[in-house]
C-alpha positions as CSV (number, residue, x, y, z in Angstrom):
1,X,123.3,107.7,-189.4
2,X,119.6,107.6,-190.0
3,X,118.0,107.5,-193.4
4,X,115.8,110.9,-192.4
5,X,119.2,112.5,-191.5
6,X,121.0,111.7,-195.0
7,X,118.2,112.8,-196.8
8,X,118.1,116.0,-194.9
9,X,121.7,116.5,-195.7
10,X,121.3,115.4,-199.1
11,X,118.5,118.3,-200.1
12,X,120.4,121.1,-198.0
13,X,118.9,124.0,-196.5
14,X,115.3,124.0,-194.9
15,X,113.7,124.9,-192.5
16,X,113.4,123.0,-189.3
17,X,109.8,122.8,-189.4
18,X,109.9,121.1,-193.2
19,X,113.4,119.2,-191.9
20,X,110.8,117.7,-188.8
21,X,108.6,116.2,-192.0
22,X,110.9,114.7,-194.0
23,X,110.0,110.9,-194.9
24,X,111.6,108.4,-192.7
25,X,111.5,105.7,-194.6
26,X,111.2,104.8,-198.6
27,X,111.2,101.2,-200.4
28,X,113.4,100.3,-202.9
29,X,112.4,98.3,-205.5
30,X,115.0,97.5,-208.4
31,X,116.0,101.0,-209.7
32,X,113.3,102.5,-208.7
33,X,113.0,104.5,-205.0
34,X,109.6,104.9,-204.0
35,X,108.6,107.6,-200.6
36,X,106.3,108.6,-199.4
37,X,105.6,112.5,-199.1
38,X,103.0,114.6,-196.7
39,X,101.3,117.3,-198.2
40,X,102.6,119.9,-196.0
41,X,105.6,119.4,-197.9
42,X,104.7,118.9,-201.0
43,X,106.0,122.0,-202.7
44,X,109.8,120.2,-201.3
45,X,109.0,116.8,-203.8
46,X,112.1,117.7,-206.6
47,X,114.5,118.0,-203.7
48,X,113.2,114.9,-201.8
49,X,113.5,112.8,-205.4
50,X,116.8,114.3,-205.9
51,X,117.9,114.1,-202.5
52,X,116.9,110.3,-202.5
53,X,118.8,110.0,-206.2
54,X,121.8,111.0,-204.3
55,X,121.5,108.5,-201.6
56,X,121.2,105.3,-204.2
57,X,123.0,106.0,-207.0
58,X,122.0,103.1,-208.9
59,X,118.5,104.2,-208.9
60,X,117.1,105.7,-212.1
61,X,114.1,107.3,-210.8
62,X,112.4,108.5,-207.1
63,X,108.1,108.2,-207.3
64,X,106.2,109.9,-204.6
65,X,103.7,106.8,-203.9
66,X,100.4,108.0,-203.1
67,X,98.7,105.0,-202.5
68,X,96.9,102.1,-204.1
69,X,93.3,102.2,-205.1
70,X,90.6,100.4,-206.4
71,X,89.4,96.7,-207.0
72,X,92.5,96.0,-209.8
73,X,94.7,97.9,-206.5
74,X,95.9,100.7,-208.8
75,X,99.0,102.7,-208.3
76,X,99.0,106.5,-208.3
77,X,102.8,107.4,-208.0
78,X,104.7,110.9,-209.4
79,X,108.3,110.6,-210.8
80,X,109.3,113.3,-208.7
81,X,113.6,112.6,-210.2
82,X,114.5,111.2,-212.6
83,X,112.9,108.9,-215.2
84,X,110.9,105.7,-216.3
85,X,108.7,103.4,-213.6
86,X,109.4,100.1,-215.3
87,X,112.2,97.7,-213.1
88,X,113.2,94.5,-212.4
89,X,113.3,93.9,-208.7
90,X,115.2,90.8,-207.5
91,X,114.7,88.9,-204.0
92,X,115.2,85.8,-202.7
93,X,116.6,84.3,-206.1
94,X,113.2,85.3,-207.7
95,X,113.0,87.9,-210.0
96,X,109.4,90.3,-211.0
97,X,109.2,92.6,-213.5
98,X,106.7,95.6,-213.5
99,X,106.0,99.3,-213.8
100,X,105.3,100.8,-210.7
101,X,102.7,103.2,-212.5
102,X,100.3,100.2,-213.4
103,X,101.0,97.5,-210.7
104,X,101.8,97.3,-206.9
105,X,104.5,95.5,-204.8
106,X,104.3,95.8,-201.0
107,X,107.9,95.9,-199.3
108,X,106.6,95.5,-196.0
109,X,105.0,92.0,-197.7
110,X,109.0,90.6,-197.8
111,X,108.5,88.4,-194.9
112,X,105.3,86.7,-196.3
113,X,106.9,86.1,-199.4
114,X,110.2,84.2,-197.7
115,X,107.3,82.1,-195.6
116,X,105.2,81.6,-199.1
117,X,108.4,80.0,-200.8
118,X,108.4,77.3,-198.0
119,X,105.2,75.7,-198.3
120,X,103.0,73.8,-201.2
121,X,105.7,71.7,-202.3
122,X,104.3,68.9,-204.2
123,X,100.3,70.4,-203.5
124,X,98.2,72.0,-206.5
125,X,97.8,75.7,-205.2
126,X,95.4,78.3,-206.5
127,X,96.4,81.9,-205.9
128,X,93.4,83.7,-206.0
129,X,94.3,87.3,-206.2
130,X,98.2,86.4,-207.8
131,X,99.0,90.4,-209.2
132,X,102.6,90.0,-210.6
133,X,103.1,86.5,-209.1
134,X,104.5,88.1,-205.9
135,X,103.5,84.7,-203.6
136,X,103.3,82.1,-205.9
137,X,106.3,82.7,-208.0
138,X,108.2,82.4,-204.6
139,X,106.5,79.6,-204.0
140,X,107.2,77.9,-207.5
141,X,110.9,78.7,-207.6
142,X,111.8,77.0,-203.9
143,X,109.0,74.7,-202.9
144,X,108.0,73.6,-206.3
145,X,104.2,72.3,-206.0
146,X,102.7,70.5,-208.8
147,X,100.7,73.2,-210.2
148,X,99.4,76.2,-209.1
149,X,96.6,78.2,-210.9
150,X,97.6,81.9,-210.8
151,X,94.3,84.2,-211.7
152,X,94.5,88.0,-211.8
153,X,92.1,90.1,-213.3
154,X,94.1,93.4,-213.7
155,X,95.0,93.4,-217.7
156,X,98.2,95.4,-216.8
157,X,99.3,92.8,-213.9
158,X,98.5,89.8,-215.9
159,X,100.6,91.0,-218.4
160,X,103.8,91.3,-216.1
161,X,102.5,87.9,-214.2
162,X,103.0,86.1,-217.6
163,X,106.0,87.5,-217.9
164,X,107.7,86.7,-214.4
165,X,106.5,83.3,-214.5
166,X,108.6,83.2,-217.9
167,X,111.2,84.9,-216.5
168,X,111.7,82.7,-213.4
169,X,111.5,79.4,-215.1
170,X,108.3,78.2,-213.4
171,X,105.9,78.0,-216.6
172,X,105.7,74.1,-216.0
173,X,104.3,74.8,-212.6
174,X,102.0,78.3,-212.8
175,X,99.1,78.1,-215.2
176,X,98.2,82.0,-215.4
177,X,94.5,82.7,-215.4
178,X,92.9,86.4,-216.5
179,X,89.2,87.4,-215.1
180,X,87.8,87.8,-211.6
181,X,88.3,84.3,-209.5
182,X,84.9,84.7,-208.3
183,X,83.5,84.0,-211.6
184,X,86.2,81.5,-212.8
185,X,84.9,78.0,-212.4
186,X,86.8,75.1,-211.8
187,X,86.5,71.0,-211.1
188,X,89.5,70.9,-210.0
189,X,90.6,70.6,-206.1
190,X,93.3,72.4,-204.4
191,X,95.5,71.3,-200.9
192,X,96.6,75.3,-200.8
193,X,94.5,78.3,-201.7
194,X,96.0,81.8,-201.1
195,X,93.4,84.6,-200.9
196,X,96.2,88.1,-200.4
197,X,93.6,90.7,-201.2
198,X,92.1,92.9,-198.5
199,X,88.8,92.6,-199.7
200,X,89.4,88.6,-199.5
201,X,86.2,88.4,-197.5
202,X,83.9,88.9,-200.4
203,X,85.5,85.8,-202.0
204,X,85.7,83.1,-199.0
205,X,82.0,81.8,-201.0
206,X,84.4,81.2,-203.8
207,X,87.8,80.2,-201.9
208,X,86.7,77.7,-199.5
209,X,85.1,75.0,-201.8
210,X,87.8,75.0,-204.0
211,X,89.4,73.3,-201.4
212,X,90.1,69.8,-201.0
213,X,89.2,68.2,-197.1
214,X,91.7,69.2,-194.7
215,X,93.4,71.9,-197.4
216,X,94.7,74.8,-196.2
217,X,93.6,78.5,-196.7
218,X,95.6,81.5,-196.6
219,X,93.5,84.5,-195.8
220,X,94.3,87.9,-195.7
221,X,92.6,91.2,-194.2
222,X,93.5,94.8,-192.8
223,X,91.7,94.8,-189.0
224,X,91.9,96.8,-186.2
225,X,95.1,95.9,-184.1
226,X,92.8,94.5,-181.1
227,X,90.6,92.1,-183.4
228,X,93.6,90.2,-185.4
229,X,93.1,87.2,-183.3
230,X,89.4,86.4,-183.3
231,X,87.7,88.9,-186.5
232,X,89.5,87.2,-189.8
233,X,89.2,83.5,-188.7
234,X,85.5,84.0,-187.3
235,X,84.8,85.0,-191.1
236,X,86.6,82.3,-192.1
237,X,84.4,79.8,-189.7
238,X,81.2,81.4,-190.3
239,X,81.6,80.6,-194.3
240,X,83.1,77.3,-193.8
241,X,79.9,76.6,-191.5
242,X,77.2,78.3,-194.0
243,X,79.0,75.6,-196.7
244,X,78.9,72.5,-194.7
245,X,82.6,72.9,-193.7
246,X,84.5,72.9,-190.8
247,X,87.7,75.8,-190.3
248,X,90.7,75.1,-188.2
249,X,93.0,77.8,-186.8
250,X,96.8,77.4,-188.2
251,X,97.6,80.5,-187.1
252,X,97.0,84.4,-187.7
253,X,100.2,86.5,-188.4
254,X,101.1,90.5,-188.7
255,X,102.0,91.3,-192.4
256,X,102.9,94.6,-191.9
257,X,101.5,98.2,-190.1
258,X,98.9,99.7,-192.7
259,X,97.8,102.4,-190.8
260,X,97.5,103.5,-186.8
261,X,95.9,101.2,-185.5
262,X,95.3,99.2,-188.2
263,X,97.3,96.4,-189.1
264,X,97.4,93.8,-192.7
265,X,97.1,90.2,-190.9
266,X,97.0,86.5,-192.9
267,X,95.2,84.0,-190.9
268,X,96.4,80.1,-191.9
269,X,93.3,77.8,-191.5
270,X,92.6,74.1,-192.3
271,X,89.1,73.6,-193.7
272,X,87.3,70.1,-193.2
């Protein structure tokens, strides 16, 4: 039976007009369930959480997620049932800790995670935009590189970055940086730098000669569905070029849907 159907059970009576606008779908992330909710229906948002409560048991709380906003990408979620907003979410034998009030984690980012904990192994790695550690810590656990510099320059996802990289054992691998990595200067070179921020393309000035020749960049951007292929690796090119660098095309991959017609791509290039 389909998750819209339970949750329709689970709340009761309604109408069919407010059943037809139920959520479909929801993330789960440790305790917590997070939907969610069109404004039409607002006024249904305690019966959604509770409906949802019923569903997962072992979840303390439902948050109606409103989006993420902002350059520190900024929650703005409701507890709509039950209580608290701080978890511990486990995947792929990695563990992150955070309050879904003060810092994000994408579901629909699980695949890029898996594909993050298969590369670097042995490389020094700087994660540009590292939030709680979702890419490198995946990467630290299983490939283990030699070092990775983490930088983050939300106070409230530093604080919980620090704390993963405790958590999962990897503190002899991730070196965690506060401040804005445009700003941050550094000698050293890196084989892998990961840029998972949509508003990556501001920092490519920054990103690309940090890299060592032939290193390889991990850019990411929300594009129109039709321009995937060519629009995030010609901004790539065009700042390798402006910096005396050459770009390569790895590859460009689909992250996730982030709106109709609109898609969250990573493009994987190799810069001279």
């Amino acid at each position: 039976m389909k998750g819209h159907t339970l949750l329709a059970q689970a709340i009761g009576e309604l109408a069919e007009s407010e059943r037809r606008l139920l959520p479909r779908r929801w993330q789960i992330l440790g305790d917590l369930v997070l939907v969610n909710i069109r404004p039409q229906i607002e006024h249904l948002k305690r019966q959604i959480g509770q409906g949802l409560l019923q569903l997962y048991p072992r979840c303390k709380s439902a948050l109606w997620d409103k989006g993420v906003y902002g350059r520190l990408r900024t929650p703005e979620v409701e507890v709509i049932a039950g209580g608290g907003t701080e978890t511990l979410h486990k995947e792929n034998y990695c563990k992150f800790t955070l309050d879904a009030r003060l810092v994000m984690f994408s579901a629909g980012n699980f695949a890029e995670r898996l594909r993050m904990a298969k590369l670097g192994a042995g490389e020094a790695v700087l994660d540009m935009f590292s939030g709680i550690g979702q890419l490198c810590i995946p990467m630290a656990v299983h490939a283990r590189p030699s070092s990775i510099v983490a930088i983050e320059l939300n106070p409230a996802a530093y604080h919980y970055l620090k704390q993963n990289v405790a958590l999962n054992k990897v503190n002899e691998i991730i070196k965690p940086v506060c401040g804005d990595c445009a700003e941050i200067k550094s000698t050293q070179q890196f084989d892998r730098v990961i840029m998972g921020h949509f508003d990556a393309r501001h920092y490519l000035q920054s990103a690309i000669p940090s890299l060592c020749r032939d290193g390889v960049l991990h850019y990411h951007e929300v594009v129109p569905s039709e321009s995937m292929r060519e629009l995030p690796f010609a901004r790539v090119a065009e700042t390798a070029r402006r910096l005396a660098r050459s770009a390569e095309l790895l590859q460009t991959r689909k992250v996730k849907d982030y709106a109709p017609g609109i898609i969250h791509v990573v493009t994987d290039a190799k810069i001279g």
